[in-house]
C-alpha positions as CSV (number, residue, x, y, z in Angstrom):
1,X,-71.1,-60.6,-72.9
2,X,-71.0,-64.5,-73.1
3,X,-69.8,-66.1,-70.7
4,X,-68.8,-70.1,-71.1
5,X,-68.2,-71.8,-68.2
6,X,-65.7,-74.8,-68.3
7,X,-64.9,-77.2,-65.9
8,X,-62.0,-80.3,-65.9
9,X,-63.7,-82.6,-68.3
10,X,-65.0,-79.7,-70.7
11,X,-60.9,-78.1,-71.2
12,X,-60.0,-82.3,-72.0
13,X,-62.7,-82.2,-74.7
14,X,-62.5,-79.1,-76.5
15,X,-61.2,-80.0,-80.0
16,X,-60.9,-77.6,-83.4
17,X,-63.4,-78.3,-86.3
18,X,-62.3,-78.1,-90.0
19,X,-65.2,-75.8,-90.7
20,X,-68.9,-75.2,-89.8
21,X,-70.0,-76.5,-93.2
22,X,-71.1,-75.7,-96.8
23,X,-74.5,-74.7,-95.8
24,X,-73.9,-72.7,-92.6
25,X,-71.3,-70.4,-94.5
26,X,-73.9,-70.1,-97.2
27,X,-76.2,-68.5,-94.9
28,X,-73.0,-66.3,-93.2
29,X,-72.6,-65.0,-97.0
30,X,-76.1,-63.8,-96.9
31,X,-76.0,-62.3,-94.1
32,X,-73.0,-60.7,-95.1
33,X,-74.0,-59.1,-98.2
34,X,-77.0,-57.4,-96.4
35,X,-75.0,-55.6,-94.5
36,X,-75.2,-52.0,-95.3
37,X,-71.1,-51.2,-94.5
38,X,-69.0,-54.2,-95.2
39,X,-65.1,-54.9,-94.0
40,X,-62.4,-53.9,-96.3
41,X,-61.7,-58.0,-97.0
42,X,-64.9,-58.3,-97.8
43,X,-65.3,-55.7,-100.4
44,X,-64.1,-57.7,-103.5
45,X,-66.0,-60.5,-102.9
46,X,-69.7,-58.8,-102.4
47,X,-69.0,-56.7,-105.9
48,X,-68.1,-60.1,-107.4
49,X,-71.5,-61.4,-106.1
50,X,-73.8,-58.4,-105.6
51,X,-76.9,-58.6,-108.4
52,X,-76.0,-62.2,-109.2
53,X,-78.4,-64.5,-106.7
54,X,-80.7,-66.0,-109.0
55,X,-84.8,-66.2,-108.6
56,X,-84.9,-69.9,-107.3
57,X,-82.4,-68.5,-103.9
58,X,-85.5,-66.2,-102.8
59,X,-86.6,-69.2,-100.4
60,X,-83.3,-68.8,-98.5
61,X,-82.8,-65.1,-99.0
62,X,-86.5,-64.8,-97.4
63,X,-85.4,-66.5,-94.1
64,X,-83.0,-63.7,-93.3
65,X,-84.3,-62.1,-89.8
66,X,-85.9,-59.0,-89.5
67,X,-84.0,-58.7,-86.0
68,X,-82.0,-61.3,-83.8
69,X,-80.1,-64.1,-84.1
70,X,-80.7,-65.8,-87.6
71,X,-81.2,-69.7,-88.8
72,X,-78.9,-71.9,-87.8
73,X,-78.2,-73.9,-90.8
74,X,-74.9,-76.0,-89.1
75,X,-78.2,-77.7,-86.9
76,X,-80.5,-78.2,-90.3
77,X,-77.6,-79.2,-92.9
78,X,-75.2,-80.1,-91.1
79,X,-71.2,-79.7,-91.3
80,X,-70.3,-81.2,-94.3
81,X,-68.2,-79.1,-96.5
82,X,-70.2,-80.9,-99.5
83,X,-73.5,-78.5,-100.5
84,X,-74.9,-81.4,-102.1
85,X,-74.3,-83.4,-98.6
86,X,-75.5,-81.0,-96.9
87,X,-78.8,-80.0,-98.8
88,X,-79.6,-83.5,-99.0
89,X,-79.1,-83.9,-94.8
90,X,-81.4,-80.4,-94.8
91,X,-84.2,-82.6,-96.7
92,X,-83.9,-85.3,-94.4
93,X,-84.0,-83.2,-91.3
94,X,-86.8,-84.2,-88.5
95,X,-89.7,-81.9,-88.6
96,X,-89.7,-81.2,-85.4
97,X,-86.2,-79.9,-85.4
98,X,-87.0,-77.6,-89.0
99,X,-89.7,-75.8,-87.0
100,X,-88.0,-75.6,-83.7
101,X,-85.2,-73.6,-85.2
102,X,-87.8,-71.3,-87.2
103,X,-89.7,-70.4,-84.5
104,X,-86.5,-69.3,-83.3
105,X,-86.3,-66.8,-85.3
106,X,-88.1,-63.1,-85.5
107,X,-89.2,-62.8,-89.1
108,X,-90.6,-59.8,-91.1
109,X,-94.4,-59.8,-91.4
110,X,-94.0,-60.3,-95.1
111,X,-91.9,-63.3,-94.8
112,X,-93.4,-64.8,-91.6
113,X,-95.9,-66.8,-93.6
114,X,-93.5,-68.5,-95.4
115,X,-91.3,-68.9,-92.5
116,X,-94.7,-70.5,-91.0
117,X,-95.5,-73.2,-93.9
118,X,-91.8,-74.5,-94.1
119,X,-91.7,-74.8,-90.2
120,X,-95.2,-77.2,-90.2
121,X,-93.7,-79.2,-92.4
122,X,-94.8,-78.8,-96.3
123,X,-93.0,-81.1,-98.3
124,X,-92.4,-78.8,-101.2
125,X,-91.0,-75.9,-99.3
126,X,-88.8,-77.6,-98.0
127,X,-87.6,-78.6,-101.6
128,X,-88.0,-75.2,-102.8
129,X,-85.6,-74.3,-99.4
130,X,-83.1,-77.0,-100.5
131,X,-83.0,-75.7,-104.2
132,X,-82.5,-71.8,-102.6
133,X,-79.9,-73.3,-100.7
134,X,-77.9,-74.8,-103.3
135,X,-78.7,-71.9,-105.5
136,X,-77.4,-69.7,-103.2
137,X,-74.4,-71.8,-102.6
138,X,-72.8,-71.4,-106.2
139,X,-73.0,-67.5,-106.5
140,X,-71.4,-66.4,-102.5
141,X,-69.2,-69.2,-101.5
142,X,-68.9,-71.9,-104.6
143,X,-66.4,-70.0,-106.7
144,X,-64.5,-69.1,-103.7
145,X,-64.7,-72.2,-101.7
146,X,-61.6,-73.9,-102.5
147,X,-59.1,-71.0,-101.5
148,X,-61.8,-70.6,-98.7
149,X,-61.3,-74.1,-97.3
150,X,-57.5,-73.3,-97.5
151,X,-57.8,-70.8,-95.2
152,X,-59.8,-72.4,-92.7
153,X,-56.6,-75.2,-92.6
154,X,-54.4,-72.5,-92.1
155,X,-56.4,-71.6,-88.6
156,X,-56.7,-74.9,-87.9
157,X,-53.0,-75.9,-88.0
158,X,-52.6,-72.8,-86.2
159,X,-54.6,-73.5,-83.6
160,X,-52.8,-77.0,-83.4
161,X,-49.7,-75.5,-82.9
162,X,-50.7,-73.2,-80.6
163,X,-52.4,-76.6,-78.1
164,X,-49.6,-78.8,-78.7
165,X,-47.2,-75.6,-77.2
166,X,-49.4,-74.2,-74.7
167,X,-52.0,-76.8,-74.3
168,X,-56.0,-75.6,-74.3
169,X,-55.7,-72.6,-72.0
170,X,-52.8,-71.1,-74.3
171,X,-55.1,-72.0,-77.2
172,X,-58.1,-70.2,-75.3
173,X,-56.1,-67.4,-73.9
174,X,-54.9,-66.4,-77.1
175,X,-58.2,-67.0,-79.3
176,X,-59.2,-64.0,-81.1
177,X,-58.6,-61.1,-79.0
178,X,-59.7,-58.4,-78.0
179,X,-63.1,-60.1,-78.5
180,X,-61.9,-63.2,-76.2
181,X,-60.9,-63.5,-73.0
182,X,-60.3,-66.4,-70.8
183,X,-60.3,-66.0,-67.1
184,X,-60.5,-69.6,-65.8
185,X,-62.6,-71.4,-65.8
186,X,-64.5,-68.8,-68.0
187,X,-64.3,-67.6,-71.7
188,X,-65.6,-64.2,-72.1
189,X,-66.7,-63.7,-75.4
190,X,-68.0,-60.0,-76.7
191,X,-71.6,-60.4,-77.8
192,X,-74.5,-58.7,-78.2
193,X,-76.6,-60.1,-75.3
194,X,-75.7,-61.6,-72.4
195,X,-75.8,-64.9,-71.9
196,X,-74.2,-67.6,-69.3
197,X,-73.6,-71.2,-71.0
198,X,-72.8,-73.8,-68.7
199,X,-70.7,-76.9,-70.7
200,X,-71.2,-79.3,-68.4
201,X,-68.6,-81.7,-69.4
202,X,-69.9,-81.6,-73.4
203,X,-66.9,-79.8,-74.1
204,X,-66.6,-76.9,-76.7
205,X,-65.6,-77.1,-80.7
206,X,-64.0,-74.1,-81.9
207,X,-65.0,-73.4,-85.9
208,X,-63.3,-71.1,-87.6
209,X,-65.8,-69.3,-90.3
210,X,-64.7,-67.3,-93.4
211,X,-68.4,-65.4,-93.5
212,X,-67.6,-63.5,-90.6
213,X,-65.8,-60.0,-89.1
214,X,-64.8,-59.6,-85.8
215,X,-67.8,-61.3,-84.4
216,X,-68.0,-64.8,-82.6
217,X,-71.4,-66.8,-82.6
218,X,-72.5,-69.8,-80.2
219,X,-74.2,-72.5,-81.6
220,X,-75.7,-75.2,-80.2
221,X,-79.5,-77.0,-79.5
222,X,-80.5,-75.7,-75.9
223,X,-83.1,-78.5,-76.1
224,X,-80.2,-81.5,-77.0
225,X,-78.1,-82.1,-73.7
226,X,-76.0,-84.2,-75.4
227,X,-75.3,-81.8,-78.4
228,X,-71.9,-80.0,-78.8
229,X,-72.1,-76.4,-78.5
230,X,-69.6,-75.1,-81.3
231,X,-68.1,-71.6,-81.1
232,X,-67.5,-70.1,-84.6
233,X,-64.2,-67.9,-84.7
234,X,-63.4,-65.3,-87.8
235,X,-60.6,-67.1,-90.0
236,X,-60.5,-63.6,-92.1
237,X,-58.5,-61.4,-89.4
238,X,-56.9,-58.8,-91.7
239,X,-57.0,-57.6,-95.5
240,X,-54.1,-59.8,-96.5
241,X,-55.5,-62.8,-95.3
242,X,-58.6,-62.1,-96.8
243,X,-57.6,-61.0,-100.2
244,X,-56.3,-64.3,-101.9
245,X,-60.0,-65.7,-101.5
246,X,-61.9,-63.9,-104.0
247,X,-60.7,-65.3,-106.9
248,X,-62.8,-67.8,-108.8
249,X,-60.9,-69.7,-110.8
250,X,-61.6,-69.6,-113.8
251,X,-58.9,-67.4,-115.4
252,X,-56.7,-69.5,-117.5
253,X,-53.3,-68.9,-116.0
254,X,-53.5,-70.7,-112.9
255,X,-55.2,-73.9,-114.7
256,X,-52.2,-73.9,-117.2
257,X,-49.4,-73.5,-114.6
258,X,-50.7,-75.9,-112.9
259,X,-50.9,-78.2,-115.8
260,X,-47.5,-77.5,-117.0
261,X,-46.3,-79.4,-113.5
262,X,-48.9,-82.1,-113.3
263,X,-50.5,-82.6,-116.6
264,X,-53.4,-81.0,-117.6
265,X,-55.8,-84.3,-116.6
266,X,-53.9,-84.7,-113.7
267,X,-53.9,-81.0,-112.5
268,X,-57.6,-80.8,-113.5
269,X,-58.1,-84.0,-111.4
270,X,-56.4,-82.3,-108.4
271,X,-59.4,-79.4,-108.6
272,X,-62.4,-81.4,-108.7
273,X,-61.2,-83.5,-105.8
274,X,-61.3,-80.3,-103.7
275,X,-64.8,-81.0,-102.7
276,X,-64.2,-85.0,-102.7
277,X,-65.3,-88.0,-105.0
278,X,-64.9,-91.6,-105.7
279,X,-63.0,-92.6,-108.9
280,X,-66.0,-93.2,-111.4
281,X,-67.2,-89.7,-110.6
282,X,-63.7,-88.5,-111.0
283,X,-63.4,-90.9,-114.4
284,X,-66.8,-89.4,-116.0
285,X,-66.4,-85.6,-115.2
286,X,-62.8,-86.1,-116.5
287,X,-64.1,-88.3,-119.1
288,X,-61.5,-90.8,-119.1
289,X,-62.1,-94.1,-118.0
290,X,-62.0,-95.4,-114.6
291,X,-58.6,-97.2,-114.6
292,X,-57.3,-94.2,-115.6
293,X,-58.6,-92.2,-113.0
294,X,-57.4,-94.8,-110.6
295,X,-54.5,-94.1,-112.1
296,X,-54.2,-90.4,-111.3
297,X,-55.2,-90.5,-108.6
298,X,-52.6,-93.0,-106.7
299,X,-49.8,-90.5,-108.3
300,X,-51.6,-87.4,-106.5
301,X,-51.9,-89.5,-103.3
302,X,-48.3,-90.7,-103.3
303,X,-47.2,-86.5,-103.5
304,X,-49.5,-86.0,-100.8
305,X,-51.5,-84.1,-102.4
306,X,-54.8,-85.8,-102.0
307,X,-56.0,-88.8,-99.3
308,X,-58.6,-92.2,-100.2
309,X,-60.6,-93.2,-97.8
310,X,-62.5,-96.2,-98.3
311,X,-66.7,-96.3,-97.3
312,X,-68.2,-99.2,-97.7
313,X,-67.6,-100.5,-101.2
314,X,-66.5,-97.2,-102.7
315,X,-63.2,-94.8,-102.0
316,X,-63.6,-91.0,-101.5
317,X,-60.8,-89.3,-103.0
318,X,-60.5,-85.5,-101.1
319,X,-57.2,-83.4,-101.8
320,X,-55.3,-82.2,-98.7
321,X,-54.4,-79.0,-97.2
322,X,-50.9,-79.2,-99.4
323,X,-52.7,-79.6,-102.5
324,X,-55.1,-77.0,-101.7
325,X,-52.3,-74.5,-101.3
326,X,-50.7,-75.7,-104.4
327,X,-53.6,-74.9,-106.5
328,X,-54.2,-71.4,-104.7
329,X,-50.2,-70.4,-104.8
330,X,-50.7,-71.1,-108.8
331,X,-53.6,-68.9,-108.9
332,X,-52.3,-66.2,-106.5
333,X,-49.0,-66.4,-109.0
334,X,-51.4,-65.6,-112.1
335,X,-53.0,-63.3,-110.6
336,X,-49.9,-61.2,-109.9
337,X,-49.0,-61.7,-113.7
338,X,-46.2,-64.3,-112.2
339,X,-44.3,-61.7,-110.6
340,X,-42.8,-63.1,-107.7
């Protein structure tokens, strides 16, 4: 059983997260598909993937535990929902941090050496871990990351609704049972181990995951006072929920539905700006010029469907939670051959 202990100023800082990030879900998928029985949800997805990991993921497949709690990749890559974001904050990443989190971790004797030389810090494992990363990245979660990101909006708005009724005690009283419980000023979460965290006033982020069943993790840096420990809650809770998000995309029904009410360019736009960009990176992978791109993209933000935020000298361009669920209502449509 954990047990989190809240006090006053711990309930007034608790806050949803969007997601844990690219990277951490990566490494959820991984652990996922070595799992010898797998969830009914989950079935679709690990024959879509299963035999597809290519050579260059071994790095990252090689840090998967023999035993134990495994790498905590949220603390290494960060949350960003961008793998290339993330892989390069996993490159920058103090040494000291890298090797605190391997030792962490109870490794097989044939991967332990390897474990060993990223952890002291050689520059090209870590490189070699980065590529794995990504690599492993575009086969589990890439193709499905759009619908997946979707569904982690869903929980969150959820979860909104439920605070703004029933403020954070509703929300925590009604968090994922039967694993949760909350008996003030305690959460009781099932677990493997025991273990008694006490906030402290940090607070507590709830981040709903879509690489995980029935299972709740903690995750936070017992050697970081001031870090946030973050408490990652299943987003998948049933086969419905967790059908509509193994579909990749690529089928040409839901690209020309989609086109029919947008434009093609426009709908296409709309895609790539799942995973954010500025306008001349929207312009050249459209291949249209950047005027017109700026173009497109101030008709998608006045529908709502994406937001611009400005950084600096540039503008990030990310669609929104509607326009996610326009483009995964069009491909949920194809893939029931339209029926309604």
């Amino acid at each position: 059983m954990l047990r989190i202990h809240f006090t006053a100023d711990d309930l007034a800082r608790t806050r949803v997260a969007a997601t844990i990030g690219a990277a951490a879900e990566t490494y959820y998928s991984l652990e996922m598909l070595s799992r010898r029985s797998l969830a009914v949800p989950f079935r679709h997805w690990r024959t879509k993937v299963t035999g597809r990991l290519p050579q260059d993921a071994e790095p990252l497949t090689a840090l998967m535990p023999d035993r134990g709690p495994g790498l905590d990749l949220l603390a290494l890559a960060g949350d960003s929902p961008d793998i290339d974001q993330a892989v390069d904050t996993l490159l920058r990443a103090p040494r000291a941090r890298v090797r605190r989190e391997l030792e962490a971790v109870a490794f097989d004797s044939v991967h332990s050496s390897w474990a060993r030389t990223v952890a002291e810090g050689d520059g090209e494992a870590r490189r070699q871990l980065a590529t794995a990363l990504a690599a492993c990245h575009r086969v589990t979660v890439g193709p499905y990351w759009s619908a997946a990101r979707s569904r982690l909006e869903a929980v969150r708005a959820q979860y909104a609704r439920t605070f703004l009724e029933t403020g954070v005690e509703g929300l925590l009283a009604t968090l994922c049972p039967p694993l949760v419980r909350w008996s003030a000023p305690v959460l009781e979460v099932r677990y493997p181990r025991p273990v008694d965290v006490h906030l402290g006033g940090r607070g507590l982020v709830l981040a709903p995951t879509v690489f995980s069943w029935r299972e709740l993790s903690l995750l936070y840096d017992p050697y970081d006072e001031e870090s946030v420990p973050r408490l990652t809650v299943p987003a998948v809770t049933d086969t419905a929920n967790g059908s509509t998000l193994w579909h990749d995309g690529t089928g040409t029904d839901a690209g020309e539905a989609l086109g029919a009410l947008l434009g093609r360019t426009r709908a296409a736009a709309l895609r790539l700006l799942v995973d954010g960009c500025g306008t001349t990176e929207l312009a050249g992978r459209l291949g249209i010029t950047p005027a017109a791109a700026s173009q497109h993209t101030k008709a998608l933000r006045g529908a709502g469907l994406i937001t611009t935020s400005r950084r600096g000298g540039s503008v990030l361009h990310v669609t929104t939670a509607l326009g996610r669920e326009l483009i995964g209502g069009m491909r949920e449509r194809a893939r029931k051959g339209g029926r309604s």
